[in-house]
TIROKOL-702916 format. One line per field, with one value per residue (C-alpha): chain; residue in one letter; x, y, z. Coordinates in nm, 4 decimals. Each point is the difference from the previous one (the first is absolute). Example, Ala and Ser with C-alpha at 12.3 -4.5 7.8 and 13.67 -1.06 7.14 Angstrom:
REM residues 2
ch	(A, A) $
aa	(a, s) $
X	(1.2300, 0.1370) $
Y	(-0.4500, 0.3440) $
Z	(0.7800, -0.0660) $
END
This chain:
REM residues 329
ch	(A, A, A, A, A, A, A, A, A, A, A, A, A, A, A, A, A, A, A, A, A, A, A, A, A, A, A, A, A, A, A, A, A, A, A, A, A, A, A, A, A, A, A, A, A, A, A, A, A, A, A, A, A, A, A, A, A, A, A, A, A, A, A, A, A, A, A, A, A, A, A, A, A, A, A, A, A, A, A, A, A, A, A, A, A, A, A, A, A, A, A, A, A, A, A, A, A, A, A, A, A, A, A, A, A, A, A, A, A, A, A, A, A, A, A, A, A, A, A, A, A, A, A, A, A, A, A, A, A, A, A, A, A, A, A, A, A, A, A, A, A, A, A, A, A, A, A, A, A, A, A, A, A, A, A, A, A, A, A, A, A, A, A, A, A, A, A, A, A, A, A, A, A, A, A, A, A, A, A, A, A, A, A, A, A, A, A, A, A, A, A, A, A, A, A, A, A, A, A, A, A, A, A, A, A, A, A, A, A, A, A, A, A, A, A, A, A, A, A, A, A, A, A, A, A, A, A, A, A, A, A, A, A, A, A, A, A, A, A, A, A, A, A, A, A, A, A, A, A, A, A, A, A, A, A, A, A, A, A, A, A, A, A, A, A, A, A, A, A, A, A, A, A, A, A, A, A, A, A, A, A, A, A, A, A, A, A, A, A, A, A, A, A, A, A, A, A, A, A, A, A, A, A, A, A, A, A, A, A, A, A, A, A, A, A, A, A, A, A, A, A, A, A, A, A, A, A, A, A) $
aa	(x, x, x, x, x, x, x, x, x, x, x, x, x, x, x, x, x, x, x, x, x, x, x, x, x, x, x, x, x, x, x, x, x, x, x, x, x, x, x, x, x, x, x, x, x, x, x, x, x, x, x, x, x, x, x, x, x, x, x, x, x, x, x, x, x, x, x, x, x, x, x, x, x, x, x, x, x, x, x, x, x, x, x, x, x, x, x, x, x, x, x, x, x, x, x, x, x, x, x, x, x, x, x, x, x, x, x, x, x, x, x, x, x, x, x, x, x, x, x, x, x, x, x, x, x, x, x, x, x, x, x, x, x, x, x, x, x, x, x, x, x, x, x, x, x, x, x, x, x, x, x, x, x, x, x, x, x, x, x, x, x, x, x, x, x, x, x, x, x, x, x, x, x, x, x, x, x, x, x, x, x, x, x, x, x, x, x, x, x, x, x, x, x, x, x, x, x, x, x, x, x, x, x, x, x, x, x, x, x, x, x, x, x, x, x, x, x, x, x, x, x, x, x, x, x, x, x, x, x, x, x, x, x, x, x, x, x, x, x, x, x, x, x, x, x, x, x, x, x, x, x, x, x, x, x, x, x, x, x, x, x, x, x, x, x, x, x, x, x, x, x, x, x, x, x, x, x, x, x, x, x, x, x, x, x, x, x, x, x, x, x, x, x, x, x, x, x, x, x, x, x, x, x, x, x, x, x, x, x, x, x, x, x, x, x, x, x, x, x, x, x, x, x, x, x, x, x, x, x) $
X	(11.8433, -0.2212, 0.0066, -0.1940, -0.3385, -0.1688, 0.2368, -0.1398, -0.3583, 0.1127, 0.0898, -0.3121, -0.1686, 0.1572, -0.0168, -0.0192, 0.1019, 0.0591, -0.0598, 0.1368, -0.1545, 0.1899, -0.0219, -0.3211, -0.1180, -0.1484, -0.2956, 0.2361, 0.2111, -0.3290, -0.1779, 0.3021, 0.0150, -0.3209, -0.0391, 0.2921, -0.1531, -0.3514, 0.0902, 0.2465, -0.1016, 0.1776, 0.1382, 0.0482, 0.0672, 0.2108, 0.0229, 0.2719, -0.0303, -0.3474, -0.2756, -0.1614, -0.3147, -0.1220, 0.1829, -0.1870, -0.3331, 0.1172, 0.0853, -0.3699, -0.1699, 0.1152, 0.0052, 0.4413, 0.2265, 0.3066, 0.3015, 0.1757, 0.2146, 0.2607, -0.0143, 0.2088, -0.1320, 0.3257, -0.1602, -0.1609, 0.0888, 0.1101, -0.1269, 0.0152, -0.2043, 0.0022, 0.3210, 0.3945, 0.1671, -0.0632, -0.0328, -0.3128, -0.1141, 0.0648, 0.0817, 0.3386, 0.0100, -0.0826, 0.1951, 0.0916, 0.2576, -0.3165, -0.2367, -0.2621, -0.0539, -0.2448, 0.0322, 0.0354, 0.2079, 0.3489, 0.2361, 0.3068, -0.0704, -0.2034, 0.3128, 0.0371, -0.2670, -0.0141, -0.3448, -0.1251, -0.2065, 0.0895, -0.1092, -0.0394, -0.2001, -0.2998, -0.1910, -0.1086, 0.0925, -0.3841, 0.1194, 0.2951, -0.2055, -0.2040, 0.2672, 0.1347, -0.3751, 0.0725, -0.3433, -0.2528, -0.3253, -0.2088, 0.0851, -0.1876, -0.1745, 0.1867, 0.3326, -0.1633, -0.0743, 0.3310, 0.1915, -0.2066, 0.0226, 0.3643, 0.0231, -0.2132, 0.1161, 0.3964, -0.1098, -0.1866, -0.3442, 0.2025, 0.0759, 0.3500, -0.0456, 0.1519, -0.1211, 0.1253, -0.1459, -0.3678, 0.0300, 0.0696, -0.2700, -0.2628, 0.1377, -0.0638, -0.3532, -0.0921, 0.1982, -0.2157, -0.3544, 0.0413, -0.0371, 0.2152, -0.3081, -0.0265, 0.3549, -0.0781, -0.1220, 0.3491, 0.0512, -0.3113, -0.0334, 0.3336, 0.0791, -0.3523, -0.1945, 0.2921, -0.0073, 0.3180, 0.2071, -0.2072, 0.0618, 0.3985, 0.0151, -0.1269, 0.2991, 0.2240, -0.1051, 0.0060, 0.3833, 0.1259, 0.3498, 0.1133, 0.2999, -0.0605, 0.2825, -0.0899, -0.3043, 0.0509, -0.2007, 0.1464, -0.2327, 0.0168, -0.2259, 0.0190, -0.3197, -0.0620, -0.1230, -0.1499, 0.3266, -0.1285, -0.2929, 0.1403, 0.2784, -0.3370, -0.1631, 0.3427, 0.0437, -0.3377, 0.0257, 0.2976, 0.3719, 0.1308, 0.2061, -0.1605, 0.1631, -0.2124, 0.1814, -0.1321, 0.1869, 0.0030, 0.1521, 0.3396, -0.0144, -0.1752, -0.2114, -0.0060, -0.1642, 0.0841, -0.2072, 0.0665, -0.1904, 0.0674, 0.1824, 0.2362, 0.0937, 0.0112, 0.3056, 0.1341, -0.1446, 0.0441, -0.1403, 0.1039, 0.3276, 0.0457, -0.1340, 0.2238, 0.2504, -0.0626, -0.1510, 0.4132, 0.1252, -0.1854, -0.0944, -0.3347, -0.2383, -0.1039, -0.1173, -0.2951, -0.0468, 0.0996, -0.3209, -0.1106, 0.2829, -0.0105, 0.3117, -0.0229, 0.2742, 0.1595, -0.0048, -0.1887, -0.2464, 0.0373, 0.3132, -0.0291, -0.2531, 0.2366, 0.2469, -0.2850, -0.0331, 0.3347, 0.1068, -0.3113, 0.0337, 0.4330, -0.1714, -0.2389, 0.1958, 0.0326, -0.2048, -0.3210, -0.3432, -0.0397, -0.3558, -0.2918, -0.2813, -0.3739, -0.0860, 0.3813, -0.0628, -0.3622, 0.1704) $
Y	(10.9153, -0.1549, -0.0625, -0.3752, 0.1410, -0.2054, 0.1648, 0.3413, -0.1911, -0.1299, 0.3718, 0.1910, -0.2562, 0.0381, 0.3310, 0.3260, 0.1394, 0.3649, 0.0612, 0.2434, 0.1651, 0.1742, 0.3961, 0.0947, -0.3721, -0.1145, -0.2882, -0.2799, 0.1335, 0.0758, -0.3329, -0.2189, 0.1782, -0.0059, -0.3414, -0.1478, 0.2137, -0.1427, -0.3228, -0.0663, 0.2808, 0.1204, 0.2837, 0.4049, 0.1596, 0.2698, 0.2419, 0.3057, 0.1313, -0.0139, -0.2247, 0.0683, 0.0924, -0.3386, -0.1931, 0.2729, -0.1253, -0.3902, 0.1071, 0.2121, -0.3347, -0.1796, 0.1644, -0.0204, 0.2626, 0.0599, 0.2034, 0.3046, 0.0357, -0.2624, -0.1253, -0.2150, -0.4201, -0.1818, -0.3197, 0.0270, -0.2048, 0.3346, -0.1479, 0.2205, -0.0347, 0.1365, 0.1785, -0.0426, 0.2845, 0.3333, 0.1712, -0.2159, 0.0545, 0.3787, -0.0596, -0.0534, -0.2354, -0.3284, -0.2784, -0.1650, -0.3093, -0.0849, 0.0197, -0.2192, 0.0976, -0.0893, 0.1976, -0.0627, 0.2525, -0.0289, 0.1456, -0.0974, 0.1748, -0.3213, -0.2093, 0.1956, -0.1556, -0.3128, -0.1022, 0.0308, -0.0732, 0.2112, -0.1346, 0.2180, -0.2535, 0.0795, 0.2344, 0.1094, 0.0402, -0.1862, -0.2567, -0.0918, 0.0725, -0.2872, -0.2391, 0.0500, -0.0395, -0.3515, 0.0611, -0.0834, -0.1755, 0.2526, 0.3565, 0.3433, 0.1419, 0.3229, -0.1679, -0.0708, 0.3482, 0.1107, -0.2599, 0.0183, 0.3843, 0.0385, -0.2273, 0.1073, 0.3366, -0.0702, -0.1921, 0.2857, -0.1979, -0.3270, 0.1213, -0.0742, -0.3469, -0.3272, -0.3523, 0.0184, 0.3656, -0.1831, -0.3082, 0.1572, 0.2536, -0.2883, -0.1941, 0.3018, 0.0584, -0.3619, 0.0271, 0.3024, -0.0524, 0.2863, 0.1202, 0.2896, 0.2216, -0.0090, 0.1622, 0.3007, 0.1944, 0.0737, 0.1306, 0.1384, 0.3873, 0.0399, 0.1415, 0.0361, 0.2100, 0.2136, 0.3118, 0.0820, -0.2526, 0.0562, 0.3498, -0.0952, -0.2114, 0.2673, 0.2134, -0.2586, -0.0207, 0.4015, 0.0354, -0.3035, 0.0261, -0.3462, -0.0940, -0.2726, -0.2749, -0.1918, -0.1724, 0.0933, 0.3148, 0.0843, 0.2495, 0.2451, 0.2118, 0.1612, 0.0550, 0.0868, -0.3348, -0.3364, -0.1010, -0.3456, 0.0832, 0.2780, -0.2909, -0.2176, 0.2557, 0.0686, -0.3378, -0.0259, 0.2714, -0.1727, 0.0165, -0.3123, 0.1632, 0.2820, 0.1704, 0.2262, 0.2286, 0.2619, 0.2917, -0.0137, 0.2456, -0.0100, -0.3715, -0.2105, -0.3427, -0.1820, -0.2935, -0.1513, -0.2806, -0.2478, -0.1869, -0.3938, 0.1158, 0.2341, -0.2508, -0.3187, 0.2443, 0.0377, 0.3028, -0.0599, 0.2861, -0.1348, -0.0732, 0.3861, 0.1657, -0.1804, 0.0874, 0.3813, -0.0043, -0.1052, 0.3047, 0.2313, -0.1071, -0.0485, -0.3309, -0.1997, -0.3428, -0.2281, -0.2405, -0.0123, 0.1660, 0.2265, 0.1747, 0.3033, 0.2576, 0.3105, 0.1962, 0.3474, 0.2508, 0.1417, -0.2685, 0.1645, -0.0803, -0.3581, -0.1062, 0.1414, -0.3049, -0.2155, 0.0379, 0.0288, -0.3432, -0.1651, 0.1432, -0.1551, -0.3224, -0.0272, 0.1762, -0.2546, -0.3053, -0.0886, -0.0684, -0.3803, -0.1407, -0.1313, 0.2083, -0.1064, -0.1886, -0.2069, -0.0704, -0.1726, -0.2318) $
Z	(11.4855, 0.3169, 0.3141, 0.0938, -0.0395, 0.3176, 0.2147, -0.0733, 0.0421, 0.3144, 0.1141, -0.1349, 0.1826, 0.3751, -0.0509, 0.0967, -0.3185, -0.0808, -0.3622, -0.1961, -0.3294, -0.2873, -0.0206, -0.1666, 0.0324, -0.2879, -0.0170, -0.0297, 0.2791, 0.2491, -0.1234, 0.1097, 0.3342, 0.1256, -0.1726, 0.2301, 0.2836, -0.0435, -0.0567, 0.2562, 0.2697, 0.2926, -0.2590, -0.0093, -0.3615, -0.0445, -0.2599, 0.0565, -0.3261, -0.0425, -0.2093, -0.3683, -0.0747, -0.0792, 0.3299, 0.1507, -0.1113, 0.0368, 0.3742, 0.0411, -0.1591, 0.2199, 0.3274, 0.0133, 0.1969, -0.0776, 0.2066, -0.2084, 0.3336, 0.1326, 0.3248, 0.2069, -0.0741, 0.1484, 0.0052, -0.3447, -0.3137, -0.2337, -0.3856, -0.2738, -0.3165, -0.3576, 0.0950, 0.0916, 0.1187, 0.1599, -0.3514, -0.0712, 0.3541, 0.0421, 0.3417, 0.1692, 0.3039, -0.1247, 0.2012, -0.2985, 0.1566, 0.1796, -0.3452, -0.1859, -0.3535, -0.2633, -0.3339, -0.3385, -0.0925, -0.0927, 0.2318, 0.1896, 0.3458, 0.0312, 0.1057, 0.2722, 0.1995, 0.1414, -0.1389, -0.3274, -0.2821, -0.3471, -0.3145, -0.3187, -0.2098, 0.2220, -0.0791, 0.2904, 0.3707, 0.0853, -0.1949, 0.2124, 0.3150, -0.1129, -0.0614, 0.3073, 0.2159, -0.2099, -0.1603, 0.2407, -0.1055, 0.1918, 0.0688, 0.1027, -0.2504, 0.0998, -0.0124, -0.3683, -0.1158, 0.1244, -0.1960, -0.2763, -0.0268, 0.0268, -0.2985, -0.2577, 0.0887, -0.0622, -0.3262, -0.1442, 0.0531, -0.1111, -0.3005, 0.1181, 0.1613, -0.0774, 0.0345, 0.3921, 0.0620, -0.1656, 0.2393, 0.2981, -0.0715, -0.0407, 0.2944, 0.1813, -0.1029, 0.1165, 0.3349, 0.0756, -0.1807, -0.2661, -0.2687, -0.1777, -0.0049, 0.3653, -0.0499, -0.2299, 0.2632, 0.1077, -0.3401, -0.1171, 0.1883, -0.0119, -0.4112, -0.2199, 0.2980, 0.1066, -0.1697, 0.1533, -0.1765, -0.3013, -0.0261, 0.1191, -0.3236, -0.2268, 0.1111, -0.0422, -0.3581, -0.0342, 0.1201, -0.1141, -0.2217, -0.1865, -0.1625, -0.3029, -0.1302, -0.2563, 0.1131, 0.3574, 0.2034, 0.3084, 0.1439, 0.3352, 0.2145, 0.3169, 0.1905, 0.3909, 0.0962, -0.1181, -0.1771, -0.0836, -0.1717, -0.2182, -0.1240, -0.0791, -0.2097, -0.1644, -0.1265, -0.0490, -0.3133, -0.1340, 0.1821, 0.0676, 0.3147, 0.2620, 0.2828, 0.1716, 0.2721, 0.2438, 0.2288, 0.3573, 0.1611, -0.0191, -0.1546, -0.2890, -0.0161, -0.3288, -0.1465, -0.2791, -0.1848, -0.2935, -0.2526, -0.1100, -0.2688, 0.1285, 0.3347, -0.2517, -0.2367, 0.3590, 0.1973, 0.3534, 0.1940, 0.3371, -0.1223, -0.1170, 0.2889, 0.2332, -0.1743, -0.0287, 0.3603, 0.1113, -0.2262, 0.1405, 0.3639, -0.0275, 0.0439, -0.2898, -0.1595, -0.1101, -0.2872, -0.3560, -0.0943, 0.2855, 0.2268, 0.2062, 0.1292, 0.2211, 0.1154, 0.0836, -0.3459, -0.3242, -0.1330, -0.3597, -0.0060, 0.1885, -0.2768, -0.2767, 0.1116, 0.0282, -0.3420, -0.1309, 0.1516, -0.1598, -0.3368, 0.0139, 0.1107, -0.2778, -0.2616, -0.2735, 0.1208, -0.1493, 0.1244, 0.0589, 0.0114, -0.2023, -0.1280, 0.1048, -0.2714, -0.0127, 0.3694, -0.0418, -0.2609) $
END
């Protein structure tokens, strides 16, 4: 469901606009806000539950603040991106009745606002950004990067893209005067030369327990920190779902991730953690592939239901999909 797109243009544009990021914002979620902010200025970003590790770097790149503490902006347009409810946000406080979302994620807290643009079949939050800018002929090359960043990051390096995803993509490079390498800096520090997260995904691998059913492997780990990366490496050596959990205190954060396969026999790791996240009071979401949930409890146990619900969804369904050589015929 929309909203008339140019009337959210016509808003961004008049301005000011206080834009909101997703807890833990990833590069899709930092790259559409600072992309709205560069493009159509007079803008503060806010963050209350904190930025990744890689909107950290797009922010450093290119020189962008962004508020972890609320203030009082009466007179500014409140848009939301990447996210639709305080779950996603981490933060509680949100005048929602007063609201301009842009997300393409599917949940129904969306209809509580008065402005929005959801749609699913994007696959990515930069995406709709640029639809909505009505794809300008000439842009910043920073409003570039940004775009560009968020969506080869939420497509898994477009390994994930469609037709649209691959024409915005190259609309955008032309708008801005790019080229994709001139994007890979966002990218290129932050795994291969971290021995942190290299070391983090060897003891994901070392503790990991998996279940198998039939064809499937559903696979868990719990680590202290770099979630993401330790569900890479585990589908990497072979499961086809990863959930990858640490302890905090007196509460867990999990992240689950999904290959083609398991999302095309109907995985939907957004789906599952929004569900469990309203069972047991915590915050969760994402997309069919890549979700996260955090909450109040014992991780070990958290990632045993993880598990448990995948294994009943793909109990008895087998893996769709063409080999290498059938899909080069």
């Amino acid at each position: 469901m929309k909203s008339d797109p140019k009337e959210i243009l016509a808003l961004l544009k008049k301005g000011p606009n206080l834009i909101f990021l997703h807890s833990n914002a990833d590069l899709d979620c930092t790259g559409s806000a600072v992309a709205i902010a560069v493009h159509f200025g007079n803008s503060v970003l806010c963050a209350p539950a904190g930025v990744s590790h890689l909107g950290k770097r797009l922010l450093a790149q290119l020189e962008m603040n962004v508020s972890e503490t609320i203030r009082q902006f009466d007179n500014h347009n409140i848009v939301v991106v990447d996210a639709q409810g305080d779950s996603s946000l981490g933060y509680v406080g949100v005048d929602w009745k007063n609201a301009t979302i842009i997300d393409h994620h599917r949940d129904n807290t969306a209809e509580l606002a008065p402005r929005y643009l959801i749609d699913e079949a994007s696959t990515s939050a930069c995406e709709l950004v640029w639809e909505t800018m009505g794809r300008p002929k000439k842009i910043d090359r920073r409003v570039g990067i940004c775009l560009l960043a968020g969506i080869i990051s939420d497509t898994g390096h477009l390994k994930r893209g469609t037709s649209r995803t691959l024409a915005n993509a190259s609309e955008i490079l032309r708008a801005s005067d790019l080229r994709l390498d001139d994007v890979q800096i966002v990218f290129d520090s932050a795994d291969d030369q971290d021995s942190a997260r290299r070391i983090s995904r060897l003891k994901a691998a070392q503790r990991l327990k998996f279940d198998r059913i039939g064809e499937w492997v559903v696979a868990v780990t719990e680590i202290g920190a770099f979630e993401s990366a330790a569900c890479q490496a585990l589908l990497s050596v072979g499961a086809d779902v990863a959930f990858s959990g640490s302890q905090k205190e007196d509460g867990f954060r999990i992240t689950g991730r999904a290959n083609n396969a398991a999302v095309t026999a109907g995985v939907h790791l957004g789906d599952m953690f929004n569900s469990i996240a309203a069972e047991c009071g915590g915050q969760g979401g994402g997309h069919d592939g890549a979700a996260g949930l955090s909450g109040k409890g014992d991780v070990e146990a958290m990632l045993g239901i993880c598990s448990s619900r995948t294994i009943l969804l793909l109990k008895g369904k087998e893996r769709q999909g063409r080999t290498a050589k059938e899909s080069l015929l």
